[in-house]
Biopython code that builds the backbone (N, CA, C, O; Angstrom):
import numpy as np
from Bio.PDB.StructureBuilder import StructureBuilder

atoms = [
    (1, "UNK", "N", (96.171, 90.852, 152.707)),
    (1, "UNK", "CA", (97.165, 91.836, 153.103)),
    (1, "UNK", "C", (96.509, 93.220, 153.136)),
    (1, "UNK", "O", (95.820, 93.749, 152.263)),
    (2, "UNK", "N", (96.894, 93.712, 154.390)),
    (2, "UNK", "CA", (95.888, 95.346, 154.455)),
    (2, "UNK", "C", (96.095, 96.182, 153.273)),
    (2, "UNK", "O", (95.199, 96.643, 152.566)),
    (3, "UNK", "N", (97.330, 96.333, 153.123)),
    (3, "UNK", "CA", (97.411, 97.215, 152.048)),
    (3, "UNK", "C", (97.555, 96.976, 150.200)),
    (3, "UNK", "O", (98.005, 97.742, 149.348)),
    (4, "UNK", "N", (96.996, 95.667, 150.082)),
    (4, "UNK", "CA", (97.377, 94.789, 148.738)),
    (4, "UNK", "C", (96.505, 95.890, 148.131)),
    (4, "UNK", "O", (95.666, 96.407, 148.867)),
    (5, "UNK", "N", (96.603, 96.246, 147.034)),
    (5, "UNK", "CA", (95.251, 96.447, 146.270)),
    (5, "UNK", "C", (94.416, 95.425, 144.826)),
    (5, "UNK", "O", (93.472, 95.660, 144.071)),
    (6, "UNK", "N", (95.472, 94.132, 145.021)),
    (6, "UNK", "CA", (94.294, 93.015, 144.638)),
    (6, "UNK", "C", (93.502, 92.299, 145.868)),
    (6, "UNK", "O", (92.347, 91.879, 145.792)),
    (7, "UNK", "N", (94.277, 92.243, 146.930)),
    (7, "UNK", "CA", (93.077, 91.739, 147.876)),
    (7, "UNK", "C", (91.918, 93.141, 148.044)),
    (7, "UNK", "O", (90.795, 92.783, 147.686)),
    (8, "UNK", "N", (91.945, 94.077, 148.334)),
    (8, "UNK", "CA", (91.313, 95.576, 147.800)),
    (8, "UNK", "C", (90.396, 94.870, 146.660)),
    (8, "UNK", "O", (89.258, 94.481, 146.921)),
    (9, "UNK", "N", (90.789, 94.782, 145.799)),
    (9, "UNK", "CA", (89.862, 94.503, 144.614)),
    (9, "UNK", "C", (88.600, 92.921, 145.049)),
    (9, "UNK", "O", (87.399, 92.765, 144.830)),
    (10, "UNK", "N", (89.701, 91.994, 145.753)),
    (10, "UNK", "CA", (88.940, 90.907, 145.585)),
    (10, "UNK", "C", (87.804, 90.809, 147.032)),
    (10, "UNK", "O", (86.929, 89.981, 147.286)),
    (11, "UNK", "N", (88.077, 91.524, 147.476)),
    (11, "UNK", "CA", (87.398, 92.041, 148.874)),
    (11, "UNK", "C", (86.301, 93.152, 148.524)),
    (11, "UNK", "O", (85.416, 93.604, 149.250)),
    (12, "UNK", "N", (86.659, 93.494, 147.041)),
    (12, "UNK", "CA", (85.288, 94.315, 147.118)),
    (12, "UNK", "C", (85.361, 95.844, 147.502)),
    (12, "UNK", "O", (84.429, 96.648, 147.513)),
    (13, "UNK", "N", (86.553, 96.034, 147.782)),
    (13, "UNK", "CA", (86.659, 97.326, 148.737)),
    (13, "UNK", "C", (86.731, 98.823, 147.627)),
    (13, "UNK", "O", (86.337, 99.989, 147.653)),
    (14, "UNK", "N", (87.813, 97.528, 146.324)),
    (14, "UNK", "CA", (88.025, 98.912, 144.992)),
    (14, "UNK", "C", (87.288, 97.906, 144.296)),
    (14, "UNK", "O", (87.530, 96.712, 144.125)),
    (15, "UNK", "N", (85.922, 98.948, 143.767)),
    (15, "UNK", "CA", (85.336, 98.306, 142.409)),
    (15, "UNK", "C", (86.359, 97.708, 141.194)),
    (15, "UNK", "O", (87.479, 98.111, 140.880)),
    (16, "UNK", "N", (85.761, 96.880, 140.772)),
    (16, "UNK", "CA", (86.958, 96.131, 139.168)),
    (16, "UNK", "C", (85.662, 95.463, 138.866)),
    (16, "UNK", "O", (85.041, 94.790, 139.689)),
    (17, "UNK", "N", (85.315, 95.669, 137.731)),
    (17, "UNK", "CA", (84.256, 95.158, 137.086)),
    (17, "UNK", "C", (84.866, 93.162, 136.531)),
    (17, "UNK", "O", (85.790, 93.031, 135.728)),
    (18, "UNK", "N", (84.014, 91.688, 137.254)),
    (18, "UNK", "CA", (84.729, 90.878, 137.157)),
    (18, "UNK", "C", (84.477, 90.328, 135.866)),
    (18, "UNK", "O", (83.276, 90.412, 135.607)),
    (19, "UNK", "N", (85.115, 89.820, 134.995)),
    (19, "UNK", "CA", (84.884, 89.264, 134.243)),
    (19, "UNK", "C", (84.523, 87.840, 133.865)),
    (19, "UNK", "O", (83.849, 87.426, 132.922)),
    (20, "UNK", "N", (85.292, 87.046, 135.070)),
    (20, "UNK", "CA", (85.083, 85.885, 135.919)),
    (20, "UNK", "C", (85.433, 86.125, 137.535)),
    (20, "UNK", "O", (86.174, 86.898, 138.142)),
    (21, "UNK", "N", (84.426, 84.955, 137.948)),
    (21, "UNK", "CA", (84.283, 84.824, 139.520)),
    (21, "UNK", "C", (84.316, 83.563, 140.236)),
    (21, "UNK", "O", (83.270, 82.922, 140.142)),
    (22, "UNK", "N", (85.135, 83.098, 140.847)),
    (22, "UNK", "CA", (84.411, 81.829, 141.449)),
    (22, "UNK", "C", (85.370, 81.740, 142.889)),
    (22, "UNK", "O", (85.995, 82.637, 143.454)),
    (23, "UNK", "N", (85.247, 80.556, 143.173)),
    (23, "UNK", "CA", (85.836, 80.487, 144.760)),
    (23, "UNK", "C", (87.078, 80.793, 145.135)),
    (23, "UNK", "O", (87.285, 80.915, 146.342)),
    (24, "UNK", "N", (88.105, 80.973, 144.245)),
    (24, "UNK", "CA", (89.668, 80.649, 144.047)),
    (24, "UNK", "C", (90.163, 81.883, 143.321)),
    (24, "UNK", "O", (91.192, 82.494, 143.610)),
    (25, "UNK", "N", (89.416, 82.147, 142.460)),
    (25, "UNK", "CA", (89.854, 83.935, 141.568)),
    (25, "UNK", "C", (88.933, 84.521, 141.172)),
    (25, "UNK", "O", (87.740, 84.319, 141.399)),
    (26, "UNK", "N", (89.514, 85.440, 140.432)),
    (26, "UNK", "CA", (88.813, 86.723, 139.691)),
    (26, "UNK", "C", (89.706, 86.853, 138.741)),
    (26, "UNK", "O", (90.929, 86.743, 138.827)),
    (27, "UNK", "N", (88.893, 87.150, 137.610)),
    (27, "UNK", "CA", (89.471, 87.637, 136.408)),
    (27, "UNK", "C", (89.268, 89.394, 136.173)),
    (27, "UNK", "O", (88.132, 89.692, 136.541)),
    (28, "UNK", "N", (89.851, 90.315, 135.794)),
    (28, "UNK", "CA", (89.474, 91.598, 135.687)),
    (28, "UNK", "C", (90.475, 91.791, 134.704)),
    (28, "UNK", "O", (91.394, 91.014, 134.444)),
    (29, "UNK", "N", (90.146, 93.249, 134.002)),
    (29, "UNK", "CA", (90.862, 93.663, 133.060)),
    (29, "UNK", "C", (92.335, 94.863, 133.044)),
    (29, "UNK", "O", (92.321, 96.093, 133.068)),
    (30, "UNK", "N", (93.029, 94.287, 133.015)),
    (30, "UNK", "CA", (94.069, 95.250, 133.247)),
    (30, "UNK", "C", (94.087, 96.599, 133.135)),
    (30, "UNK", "O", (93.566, 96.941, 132.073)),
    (31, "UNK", "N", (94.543, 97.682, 133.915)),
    (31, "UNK", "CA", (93.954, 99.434, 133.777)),
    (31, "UNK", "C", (95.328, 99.877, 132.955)),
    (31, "UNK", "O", (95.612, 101.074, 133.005)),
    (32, "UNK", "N", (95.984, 99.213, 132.388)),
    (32, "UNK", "CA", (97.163, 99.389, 132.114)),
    (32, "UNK", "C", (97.748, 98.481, 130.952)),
    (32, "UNK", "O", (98.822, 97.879, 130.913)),
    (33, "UNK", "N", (96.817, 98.551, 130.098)),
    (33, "UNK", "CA", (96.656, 97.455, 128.636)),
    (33, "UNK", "C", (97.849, 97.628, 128.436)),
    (33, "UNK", "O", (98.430, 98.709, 128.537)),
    (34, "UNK", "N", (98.556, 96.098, 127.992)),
    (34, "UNK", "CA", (99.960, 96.060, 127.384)),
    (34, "UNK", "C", (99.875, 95.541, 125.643)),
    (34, "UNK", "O", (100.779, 95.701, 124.824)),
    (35, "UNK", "N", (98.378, 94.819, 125.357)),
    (35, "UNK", "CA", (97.910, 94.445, 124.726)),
    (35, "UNK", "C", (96.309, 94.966, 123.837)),
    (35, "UNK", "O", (95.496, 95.491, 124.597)),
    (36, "UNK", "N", (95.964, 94.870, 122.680)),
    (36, "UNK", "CA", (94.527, 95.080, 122.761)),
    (36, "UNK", "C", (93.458, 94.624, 124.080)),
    (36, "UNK", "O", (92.670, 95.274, 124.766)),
    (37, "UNK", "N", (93.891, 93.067, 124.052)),
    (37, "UNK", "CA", (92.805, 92.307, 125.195)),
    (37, "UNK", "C", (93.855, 92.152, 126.128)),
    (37, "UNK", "O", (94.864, 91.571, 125.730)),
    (38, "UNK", "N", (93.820, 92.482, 127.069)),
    (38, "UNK", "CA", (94.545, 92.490, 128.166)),
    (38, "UNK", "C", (93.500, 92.239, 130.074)),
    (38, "UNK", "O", (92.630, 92.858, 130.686)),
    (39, "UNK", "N", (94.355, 90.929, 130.298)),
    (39, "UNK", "CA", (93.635, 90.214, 131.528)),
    (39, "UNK", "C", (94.474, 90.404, 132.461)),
    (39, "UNK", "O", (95.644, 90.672, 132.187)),
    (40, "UNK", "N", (93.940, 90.277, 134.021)),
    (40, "UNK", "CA", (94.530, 90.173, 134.696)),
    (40, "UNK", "C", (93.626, 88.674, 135.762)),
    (40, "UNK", "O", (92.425, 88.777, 136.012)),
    (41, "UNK", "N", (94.525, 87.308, 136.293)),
    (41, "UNK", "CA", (93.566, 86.661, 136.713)),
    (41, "UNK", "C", (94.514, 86.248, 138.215)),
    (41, "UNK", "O", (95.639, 85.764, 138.341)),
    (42, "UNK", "N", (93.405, 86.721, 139.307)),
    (42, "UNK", "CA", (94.352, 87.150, 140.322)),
    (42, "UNK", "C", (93.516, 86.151, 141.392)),
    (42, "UNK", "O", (92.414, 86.338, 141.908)),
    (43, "UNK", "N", (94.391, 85.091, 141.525)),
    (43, "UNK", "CA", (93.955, 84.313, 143.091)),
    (43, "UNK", "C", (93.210, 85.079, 144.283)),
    (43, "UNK", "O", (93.675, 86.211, 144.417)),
    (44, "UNK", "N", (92.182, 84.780, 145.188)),
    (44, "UNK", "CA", (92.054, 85.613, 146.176)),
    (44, "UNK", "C", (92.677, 85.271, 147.067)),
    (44, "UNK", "O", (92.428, 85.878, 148.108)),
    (45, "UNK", "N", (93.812, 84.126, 147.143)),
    (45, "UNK", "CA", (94.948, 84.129, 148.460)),
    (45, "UNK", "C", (95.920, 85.260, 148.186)),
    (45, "UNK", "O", (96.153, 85.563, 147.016)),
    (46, "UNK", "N", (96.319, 85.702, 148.875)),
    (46, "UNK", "CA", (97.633, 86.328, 149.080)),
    (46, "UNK", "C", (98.685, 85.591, 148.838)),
    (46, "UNK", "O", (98.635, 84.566, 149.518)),
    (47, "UNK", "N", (99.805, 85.659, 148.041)),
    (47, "UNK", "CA", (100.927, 85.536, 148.231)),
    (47, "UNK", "C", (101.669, 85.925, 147.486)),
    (47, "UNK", "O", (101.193, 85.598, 146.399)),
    (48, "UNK", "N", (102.840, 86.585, 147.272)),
    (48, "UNK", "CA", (103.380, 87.990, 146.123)),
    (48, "UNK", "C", (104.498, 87.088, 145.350)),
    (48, "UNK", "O", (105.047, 87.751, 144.470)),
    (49, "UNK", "N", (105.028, 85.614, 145.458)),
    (49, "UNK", "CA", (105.911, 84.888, 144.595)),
    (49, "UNK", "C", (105.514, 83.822, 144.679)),
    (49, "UNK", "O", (104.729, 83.486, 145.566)),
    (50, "UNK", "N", (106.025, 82.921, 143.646)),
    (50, "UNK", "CA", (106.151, 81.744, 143.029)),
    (50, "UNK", "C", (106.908, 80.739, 144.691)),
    (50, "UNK", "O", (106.408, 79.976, 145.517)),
    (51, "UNK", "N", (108.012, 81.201, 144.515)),
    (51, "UNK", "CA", (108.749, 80.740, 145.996)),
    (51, "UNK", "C", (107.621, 81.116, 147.084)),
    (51, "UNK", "O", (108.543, 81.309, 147.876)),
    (52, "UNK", "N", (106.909, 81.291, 147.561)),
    (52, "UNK", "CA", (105.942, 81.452, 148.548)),
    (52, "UNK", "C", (105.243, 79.840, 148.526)),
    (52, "UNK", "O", (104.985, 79.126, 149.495)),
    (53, "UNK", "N", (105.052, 79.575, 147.130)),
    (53, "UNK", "CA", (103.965, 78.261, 147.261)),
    (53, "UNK", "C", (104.512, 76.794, 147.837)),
    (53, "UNK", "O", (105.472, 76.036, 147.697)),
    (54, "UNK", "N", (103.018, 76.920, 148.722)),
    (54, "UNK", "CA", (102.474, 75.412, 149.328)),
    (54, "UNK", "C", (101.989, 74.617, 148.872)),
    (54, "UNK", "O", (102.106, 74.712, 147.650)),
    (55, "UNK", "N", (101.483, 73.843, 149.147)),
    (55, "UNK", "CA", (100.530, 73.148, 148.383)),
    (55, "UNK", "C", (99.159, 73.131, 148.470)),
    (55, "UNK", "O", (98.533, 72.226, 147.919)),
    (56, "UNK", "N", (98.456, 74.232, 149.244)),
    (56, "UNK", "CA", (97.467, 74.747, 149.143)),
    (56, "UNK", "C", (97.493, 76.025, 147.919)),
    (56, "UNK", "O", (96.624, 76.045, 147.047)),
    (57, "UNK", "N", (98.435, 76.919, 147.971)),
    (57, "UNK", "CA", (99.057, 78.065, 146.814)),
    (57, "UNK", "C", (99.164, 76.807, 145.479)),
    (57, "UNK", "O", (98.691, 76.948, 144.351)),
    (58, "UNK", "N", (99.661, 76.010, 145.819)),
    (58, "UNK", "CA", (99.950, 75.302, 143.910)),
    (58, "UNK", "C", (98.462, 74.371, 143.667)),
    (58, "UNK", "O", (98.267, 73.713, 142.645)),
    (59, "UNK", "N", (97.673, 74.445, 144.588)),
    (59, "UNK", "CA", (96.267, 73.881, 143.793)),
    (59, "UNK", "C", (95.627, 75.029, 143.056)),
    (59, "UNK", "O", (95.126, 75.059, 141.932)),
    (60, "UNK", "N", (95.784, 76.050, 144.054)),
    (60, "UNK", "CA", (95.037, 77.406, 143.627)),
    (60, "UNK", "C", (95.490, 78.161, 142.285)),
    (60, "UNK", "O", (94.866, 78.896, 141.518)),
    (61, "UNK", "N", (97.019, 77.626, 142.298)),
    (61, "UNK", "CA", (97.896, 78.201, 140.576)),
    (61, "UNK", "C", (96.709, 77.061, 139.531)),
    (61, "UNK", "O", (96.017, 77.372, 138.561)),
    (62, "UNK", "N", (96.885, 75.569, 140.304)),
    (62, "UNK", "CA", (96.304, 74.854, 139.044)),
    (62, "UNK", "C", (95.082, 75.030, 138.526)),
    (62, "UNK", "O", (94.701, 74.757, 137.388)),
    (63, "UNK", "N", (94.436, 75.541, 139.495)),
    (63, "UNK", "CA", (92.857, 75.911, 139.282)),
    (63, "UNK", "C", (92.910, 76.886, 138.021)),
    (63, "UNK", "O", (92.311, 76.726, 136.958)),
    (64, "UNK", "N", (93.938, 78.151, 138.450)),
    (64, "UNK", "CA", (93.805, 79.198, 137.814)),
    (64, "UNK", "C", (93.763, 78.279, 136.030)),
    (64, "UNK", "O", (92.903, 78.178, 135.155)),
    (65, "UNK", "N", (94.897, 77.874, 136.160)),
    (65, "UNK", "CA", (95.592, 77.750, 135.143)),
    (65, "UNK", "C", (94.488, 76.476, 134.513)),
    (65, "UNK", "O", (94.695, 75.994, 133.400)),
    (66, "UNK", "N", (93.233, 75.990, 135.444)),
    (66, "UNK", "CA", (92.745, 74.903, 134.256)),
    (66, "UNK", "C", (91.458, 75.950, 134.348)),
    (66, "UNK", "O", (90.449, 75.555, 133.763)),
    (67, "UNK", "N", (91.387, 77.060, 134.922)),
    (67, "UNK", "CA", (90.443, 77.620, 134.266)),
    (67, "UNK", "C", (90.478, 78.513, 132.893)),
    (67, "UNK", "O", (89.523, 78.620, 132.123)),
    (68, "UNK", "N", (91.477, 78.998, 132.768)),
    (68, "UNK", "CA", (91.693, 79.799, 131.861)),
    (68, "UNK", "C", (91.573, 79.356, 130.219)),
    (68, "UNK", "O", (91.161, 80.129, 129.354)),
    (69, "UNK", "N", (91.961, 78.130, 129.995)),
    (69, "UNK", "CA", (91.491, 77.292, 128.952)),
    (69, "UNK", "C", (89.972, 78.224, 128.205)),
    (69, "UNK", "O", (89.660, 78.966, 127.274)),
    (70, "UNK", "N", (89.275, 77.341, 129.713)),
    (70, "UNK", "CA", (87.623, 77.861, 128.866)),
    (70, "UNK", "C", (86.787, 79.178, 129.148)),
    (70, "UNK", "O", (85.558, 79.232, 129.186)),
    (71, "UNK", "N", (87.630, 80.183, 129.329)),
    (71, "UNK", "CA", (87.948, 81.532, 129.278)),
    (71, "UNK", "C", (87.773, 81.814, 127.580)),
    (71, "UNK", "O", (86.734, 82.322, 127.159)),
    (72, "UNK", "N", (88.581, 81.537, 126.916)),
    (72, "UNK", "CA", (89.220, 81.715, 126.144)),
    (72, "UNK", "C", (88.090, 82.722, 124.989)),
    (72, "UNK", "O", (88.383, 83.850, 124.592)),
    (73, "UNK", "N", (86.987, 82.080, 124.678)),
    (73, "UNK", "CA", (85.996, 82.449, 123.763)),
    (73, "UNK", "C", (85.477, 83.593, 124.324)),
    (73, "UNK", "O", (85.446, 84.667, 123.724)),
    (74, "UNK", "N", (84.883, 83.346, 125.945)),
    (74, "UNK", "CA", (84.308, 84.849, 126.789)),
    (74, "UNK", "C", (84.920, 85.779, 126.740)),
    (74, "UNK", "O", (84.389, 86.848, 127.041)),
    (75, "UNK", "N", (86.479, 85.715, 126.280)),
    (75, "UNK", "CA", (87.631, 87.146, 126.709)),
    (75, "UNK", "C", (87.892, 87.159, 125.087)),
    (75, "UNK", "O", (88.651, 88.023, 124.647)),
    (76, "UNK", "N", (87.504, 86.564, 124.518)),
    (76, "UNK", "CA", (88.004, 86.946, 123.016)),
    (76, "UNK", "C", (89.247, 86.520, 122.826)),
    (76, "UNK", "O", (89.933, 87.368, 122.255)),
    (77, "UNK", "N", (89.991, 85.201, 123.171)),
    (77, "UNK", "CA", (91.274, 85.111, 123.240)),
    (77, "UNK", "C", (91.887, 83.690, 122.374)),
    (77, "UNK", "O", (92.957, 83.101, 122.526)),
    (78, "UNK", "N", (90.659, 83.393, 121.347)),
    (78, "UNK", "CA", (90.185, 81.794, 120.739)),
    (78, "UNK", "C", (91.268, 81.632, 119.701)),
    (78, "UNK", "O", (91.611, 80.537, 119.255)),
    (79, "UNK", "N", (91.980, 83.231, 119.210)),
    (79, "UNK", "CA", (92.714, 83.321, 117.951)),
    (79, "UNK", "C", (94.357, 83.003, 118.744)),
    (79, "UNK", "O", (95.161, 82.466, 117.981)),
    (80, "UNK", "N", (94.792, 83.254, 119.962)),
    (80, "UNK", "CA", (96.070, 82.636, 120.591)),
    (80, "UNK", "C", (96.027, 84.064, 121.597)),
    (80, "UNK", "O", (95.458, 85.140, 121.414)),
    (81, "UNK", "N", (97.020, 83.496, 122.902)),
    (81, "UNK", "CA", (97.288, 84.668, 124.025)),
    (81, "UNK", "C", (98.800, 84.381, 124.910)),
    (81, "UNK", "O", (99.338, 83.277, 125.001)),
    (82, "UNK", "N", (99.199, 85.378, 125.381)),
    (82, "UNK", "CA", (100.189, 84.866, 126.338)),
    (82, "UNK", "C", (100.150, 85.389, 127.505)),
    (82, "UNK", "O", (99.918, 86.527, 127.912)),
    (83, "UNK", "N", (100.488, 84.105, 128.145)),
    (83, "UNK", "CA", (100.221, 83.866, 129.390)),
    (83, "UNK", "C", (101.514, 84.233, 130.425)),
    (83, "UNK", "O", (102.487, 83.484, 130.344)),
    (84, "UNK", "N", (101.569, 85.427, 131.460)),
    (84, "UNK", "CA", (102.949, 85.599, 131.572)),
    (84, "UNK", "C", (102.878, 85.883, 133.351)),
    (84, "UNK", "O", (102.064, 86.742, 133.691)),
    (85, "UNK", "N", (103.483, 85.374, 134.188)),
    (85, "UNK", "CA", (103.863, 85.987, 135.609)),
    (85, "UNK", "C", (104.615, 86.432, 135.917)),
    (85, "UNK", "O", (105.581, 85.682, 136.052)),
    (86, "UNK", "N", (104.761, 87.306, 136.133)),
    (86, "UNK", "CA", (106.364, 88.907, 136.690)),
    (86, "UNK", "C", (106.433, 88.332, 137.991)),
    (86, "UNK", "O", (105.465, 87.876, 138.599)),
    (87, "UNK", "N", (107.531, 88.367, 138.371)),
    (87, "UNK", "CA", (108.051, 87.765, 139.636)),
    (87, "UNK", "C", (109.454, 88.838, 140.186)),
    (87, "UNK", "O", (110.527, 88.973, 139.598)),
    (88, "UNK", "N", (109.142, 89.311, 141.112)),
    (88, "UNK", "CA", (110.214, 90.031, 141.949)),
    (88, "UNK", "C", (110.286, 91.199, 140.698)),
    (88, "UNK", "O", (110.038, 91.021, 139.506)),
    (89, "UNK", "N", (110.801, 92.718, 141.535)),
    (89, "UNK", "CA", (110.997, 94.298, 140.783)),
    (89, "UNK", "C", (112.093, 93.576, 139.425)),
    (89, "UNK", "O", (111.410, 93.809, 138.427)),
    (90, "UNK", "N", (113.125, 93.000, 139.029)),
    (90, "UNK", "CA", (113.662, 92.652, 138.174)),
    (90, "UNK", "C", (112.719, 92.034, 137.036)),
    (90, "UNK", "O", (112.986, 92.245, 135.853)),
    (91, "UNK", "N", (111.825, 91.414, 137.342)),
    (91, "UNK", "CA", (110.502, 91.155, 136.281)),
    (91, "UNK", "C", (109.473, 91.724, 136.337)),
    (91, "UNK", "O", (108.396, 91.659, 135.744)),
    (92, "UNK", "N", (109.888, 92.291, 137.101)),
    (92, "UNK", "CA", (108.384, 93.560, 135.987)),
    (92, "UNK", "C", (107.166, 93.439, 137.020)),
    (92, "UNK", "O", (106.127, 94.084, 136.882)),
    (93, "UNK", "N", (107.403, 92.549, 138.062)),
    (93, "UNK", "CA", (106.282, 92.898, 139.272)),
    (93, "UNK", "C", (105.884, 93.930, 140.017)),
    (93, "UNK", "O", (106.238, 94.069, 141.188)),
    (94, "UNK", "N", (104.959, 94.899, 139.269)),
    (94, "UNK", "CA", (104.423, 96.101, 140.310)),
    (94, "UNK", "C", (103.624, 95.871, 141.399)),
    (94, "UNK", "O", (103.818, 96.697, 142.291)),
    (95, "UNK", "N", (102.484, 94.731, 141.736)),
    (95, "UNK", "CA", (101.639, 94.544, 142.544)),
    (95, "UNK", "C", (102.045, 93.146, 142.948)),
    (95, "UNK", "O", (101.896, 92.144, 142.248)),
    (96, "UNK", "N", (102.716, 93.205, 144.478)),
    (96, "UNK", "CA", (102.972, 92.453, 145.323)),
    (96, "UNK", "C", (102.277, 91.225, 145.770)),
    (96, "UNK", "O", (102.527, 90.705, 146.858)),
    (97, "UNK", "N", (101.395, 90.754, 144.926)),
    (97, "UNK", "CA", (100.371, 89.696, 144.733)),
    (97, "UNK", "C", (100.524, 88.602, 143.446)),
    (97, "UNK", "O", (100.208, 89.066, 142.350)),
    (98, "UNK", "N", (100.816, 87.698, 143.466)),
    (98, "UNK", "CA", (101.068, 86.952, 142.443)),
    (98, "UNK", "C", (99.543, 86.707, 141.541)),
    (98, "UNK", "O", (98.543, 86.188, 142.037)),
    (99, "UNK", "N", (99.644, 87.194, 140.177)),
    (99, "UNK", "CA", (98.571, 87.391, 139.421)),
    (99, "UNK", "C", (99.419, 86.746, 138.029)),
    (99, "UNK", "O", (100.647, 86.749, 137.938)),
    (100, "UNK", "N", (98.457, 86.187, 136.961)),
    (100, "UNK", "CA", (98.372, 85.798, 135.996)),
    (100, "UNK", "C", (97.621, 87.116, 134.713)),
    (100, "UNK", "O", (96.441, 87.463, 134.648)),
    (101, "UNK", "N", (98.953, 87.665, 133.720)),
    (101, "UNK", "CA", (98.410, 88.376, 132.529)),
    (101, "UNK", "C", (98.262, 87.325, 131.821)),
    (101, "UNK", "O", (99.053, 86.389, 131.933)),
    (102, "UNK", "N", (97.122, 87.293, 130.885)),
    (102, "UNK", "CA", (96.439, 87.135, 129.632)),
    (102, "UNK", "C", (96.374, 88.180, 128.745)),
    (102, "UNK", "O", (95.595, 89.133, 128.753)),
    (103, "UNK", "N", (97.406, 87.875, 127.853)),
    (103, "UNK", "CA", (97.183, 89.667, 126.458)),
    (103, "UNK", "C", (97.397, 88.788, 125.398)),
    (103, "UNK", "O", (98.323, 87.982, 125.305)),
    (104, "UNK", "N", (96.238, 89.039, 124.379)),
    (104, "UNK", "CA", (95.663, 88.714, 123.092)),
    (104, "UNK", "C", (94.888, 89.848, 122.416)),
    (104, "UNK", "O", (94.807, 91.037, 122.726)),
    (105, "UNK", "N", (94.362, 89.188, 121.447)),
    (105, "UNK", "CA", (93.413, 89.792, 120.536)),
    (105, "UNK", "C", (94.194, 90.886, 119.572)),
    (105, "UNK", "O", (93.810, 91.993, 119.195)),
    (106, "UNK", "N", (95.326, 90.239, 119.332)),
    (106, "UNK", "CA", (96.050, 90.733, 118.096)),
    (106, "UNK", "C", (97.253, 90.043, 118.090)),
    (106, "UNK", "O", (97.405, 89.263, 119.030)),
    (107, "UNK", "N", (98.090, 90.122, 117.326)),
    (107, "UNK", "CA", (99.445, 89.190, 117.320)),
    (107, "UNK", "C", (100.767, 90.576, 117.602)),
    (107, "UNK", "O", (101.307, 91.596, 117.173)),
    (108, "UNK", "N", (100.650, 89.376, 118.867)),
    (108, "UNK", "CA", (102.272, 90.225, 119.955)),
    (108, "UNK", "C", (103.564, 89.997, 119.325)),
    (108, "UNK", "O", (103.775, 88.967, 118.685)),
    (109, "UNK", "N", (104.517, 90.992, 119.487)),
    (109, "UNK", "CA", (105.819, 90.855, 119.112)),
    (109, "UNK", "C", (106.437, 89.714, 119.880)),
    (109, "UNK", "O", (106.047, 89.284, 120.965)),
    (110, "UNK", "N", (107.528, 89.256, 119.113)),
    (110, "UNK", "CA", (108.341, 88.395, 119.069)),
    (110, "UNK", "C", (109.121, 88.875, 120.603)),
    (110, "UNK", "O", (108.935, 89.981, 121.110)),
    (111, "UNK", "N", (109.809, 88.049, 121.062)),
    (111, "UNK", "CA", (110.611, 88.721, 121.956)),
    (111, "UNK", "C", (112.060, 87.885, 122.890)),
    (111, "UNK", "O", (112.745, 88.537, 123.678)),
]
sb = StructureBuilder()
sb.init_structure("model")
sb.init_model(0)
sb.init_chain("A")
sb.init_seg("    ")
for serial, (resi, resn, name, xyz) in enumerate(atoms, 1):
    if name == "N":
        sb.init_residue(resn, " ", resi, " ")
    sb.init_atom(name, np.array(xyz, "f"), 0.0, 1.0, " ", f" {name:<3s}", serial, name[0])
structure = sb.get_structure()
């Protein structure tokens, strides 16, 4: 999307230092910590909801989601993390790209 600024990021266009890389995502660190360790792990397809997915979009969620497992030690996240997707302005979605937070490395409030 021209104006995404995670495709921006995953295109290379806005530096984000990666933390992971491979064919399907990028991991980078949130500029906007909600947490001590705070992730952001963002598909390089486009698509800004959950309701968007195909079944090319739900291999690419599963990927995410069986990569993140062995993440866990590299991001410092071995002691527990939560794993959360904002979906539509009513949840808390600022960037129109469906992305995966990871925030650990201390113990989060109850909620």
């Amino acid at each position: 999307m021209e104006n995404c600024i995670f495709c921006k990021i995953v295109a290379g266009e806005i530096p984000s230092p990666r933390l992971y890389e491979d064919e399907k995502m990028i991991v980078i660190r949130d500029i906007e910590p909600k947490a001590k360790l705070h992730y952001l792990c963002i598909p390089k397809t486009h698509f800004a909801l959950l309701s968007e997915m195909d079944t090319e979009k739900a291999e690419i969620l599963k990927h995410c989601f069986s990569v993140i497992p062995a993440l866990e030690e590299k991001l410092g996240l071995q002691e527990g993390y939560r794993v959360i997707i904002n979906q539509g302005e009513n949840g808390g979605q600022t960037v129109k790209h469906l992305h995966i937070h990871l925030l650990g490395g201390e113990k989060l409030a109850d909620f």
